[in-house]
C-alpha positions in Angstrom: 34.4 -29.3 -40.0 31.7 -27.4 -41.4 29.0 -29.7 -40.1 30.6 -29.3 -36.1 30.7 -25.5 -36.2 26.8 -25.9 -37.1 25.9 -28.3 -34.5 27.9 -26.2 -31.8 26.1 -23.1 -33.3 22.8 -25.3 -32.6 23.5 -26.5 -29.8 24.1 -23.0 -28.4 21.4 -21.5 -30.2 19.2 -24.0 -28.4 21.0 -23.8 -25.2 19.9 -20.2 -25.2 16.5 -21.0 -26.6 16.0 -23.2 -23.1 17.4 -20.9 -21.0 15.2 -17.9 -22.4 11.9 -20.3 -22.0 13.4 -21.0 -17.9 13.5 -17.7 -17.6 10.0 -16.5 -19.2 8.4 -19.3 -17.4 9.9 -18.0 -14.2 9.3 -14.3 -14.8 5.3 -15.3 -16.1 4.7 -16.9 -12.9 5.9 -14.2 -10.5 4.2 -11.2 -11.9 6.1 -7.5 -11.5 3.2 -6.2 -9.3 3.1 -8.9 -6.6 5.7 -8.3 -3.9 7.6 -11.0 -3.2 7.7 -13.2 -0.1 9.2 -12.8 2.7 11.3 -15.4 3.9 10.8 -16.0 8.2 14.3 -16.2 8.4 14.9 -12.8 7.1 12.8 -11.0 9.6 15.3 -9.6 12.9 14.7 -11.3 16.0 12.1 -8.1 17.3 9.7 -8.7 14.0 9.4 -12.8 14.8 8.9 -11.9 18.5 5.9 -9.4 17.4 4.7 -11.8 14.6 5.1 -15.0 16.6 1.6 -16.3 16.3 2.3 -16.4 12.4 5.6 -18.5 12.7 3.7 -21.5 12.1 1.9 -20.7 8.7 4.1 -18.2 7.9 5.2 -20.2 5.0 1.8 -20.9 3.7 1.1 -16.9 4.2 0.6 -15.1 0.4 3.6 -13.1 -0.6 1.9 -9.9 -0.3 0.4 -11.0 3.3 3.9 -12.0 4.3 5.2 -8.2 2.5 2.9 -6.5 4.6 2.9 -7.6 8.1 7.1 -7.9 7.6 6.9 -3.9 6.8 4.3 -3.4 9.5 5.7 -5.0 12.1 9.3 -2.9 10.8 6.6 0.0 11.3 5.8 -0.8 14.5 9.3 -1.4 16.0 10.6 2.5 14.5 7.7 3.9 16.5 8.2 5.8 19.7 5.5 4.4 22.7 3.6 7.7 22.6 3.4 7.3 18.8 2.2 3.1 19.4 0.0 3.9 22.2 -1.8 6.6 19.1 -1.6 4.0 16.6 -3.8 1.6 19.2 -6.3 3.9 19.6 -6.9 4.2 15.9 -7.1 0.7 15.7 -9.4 0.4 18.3 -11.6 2.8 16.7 -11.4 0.7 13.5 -12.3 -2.4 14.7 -15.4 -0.9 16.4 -16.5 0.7 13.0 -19.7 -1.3 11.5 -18.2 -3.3 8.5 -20.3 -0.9 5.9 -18.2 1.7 7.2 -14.9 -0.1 7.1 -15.8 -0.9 3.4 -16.0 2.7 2.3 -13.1 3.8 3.8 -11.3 1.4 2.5 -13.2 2.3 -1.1 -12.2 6.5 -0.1 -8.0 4.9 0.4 -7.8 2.5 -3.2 -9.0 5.9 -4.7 -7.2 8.2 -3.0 -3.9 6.1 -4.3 -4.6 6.1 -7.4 -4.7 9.8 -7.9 -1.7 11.1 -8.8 1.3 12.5 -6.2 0.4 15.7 -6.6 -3.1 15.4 -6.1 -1.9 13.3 -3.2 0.1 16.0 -1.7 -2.8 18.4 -2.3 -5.1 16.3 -0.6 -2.6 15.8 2.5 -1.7 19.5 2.8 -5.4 20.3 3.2 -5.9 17.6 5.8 -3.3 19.1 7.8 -4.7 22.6 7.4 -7.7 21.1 8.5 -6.5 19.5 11.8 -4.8 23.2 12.7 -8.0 24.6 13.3 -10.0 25.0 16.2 -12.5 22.3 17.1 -15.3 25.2 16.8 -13.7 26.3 12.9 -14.0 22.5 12.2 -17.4 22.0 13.3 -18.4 25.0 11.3 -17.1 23.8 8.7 -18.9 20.5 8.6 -22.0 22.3 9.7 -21.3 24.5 6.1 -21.4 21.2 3.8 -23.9 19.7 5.1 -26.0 22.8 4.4 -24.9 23.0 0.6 -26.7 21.5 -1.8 -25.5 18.3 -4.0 -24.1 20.8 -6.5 -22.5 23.4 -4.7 -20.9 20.5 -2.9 -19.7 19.3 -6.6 -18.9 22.7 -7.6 -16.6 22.6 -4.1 -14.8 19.6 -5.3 -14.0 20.7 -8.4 -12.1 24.3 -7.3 -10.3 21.6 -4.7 -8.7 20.1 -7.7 -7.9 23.1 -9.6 -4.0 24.2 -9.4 -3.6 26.4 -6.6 -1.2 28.9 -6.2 0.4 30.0 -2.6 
């Protein structure tokens, strides 16, 4: 009797032992930072009709290529036509960017998402504040950093990451 309990205890034990190793196997192959793929299936009709000249390699896409352009084209489709005719034109202005220039900005976004949210949100409120002034305030501006020298441009940088108080 004894010797029945033990195998069932083994045979459990190793039952458990196979599924944990099914499981780690799975989990070590699909890593926690790669989003997962999209299936075509699970895109509405509107996304395949937008996406419709990747229907055909869709499946051989990467998950985080098939992640993106799934949330994209979801972008796309919640925008209003003035707000899609805007997002063009940014586009457009991309594309005709020399590929140097591309590159850094690129470099300037990886960077600017891996500062912390509240350097973020610092960062975003003084775009905005930026983009409220005047053309003329702007340009005077510009015209006021290129005129500083390397460190008073440093010295500038650092106050902008310094706490603030409103």
């Amino acid at each position: 009797m004894r010797s029945r309990a033990a195998a069932a205890r083994r045979s459990t034990w190793a039952a458990a032992l196979a599924c944990a190793l099914v499981l780690g196997a799975a989990a070590f192959g699909a890593r926690a930072d790669e989003p997962a793929g999209v299936q075509w299936s699970a895109l509405n009709g509107q996304q395949q009709q937008l996406l419709k000249q990747f229907e055909g390699q869709w499946s051989q896409l990467p998950p985080e290529r098939q992640a993106a352009l799934a949330k994209g084209s979801a972008r796309w489709l919640s925008m209003s036509p003035a707000q899609r005719a805007e997002s063009k034109q940014r586009f457009e202005r991309w594309r005709a960017l020399p590929p140097e220039q591309r590159d850094q900005m690129r470099d300037r976004w990886r960077r600017f998402n891996s500062l912390p949210p509240d350097q973020q949100a610092h960062i975003r409120e003084n775009f905005q504040k930026f983009h409220q002034l005047t053309p003329e305030q702007r340009q005077r501006l510009r015209d006021r950093w290129k005129s500083m020298t390397p460190e008073q441009r440093q010295h500038l940088r650092e106050r902008a990451h310094e706490p603030h108080t409103h």
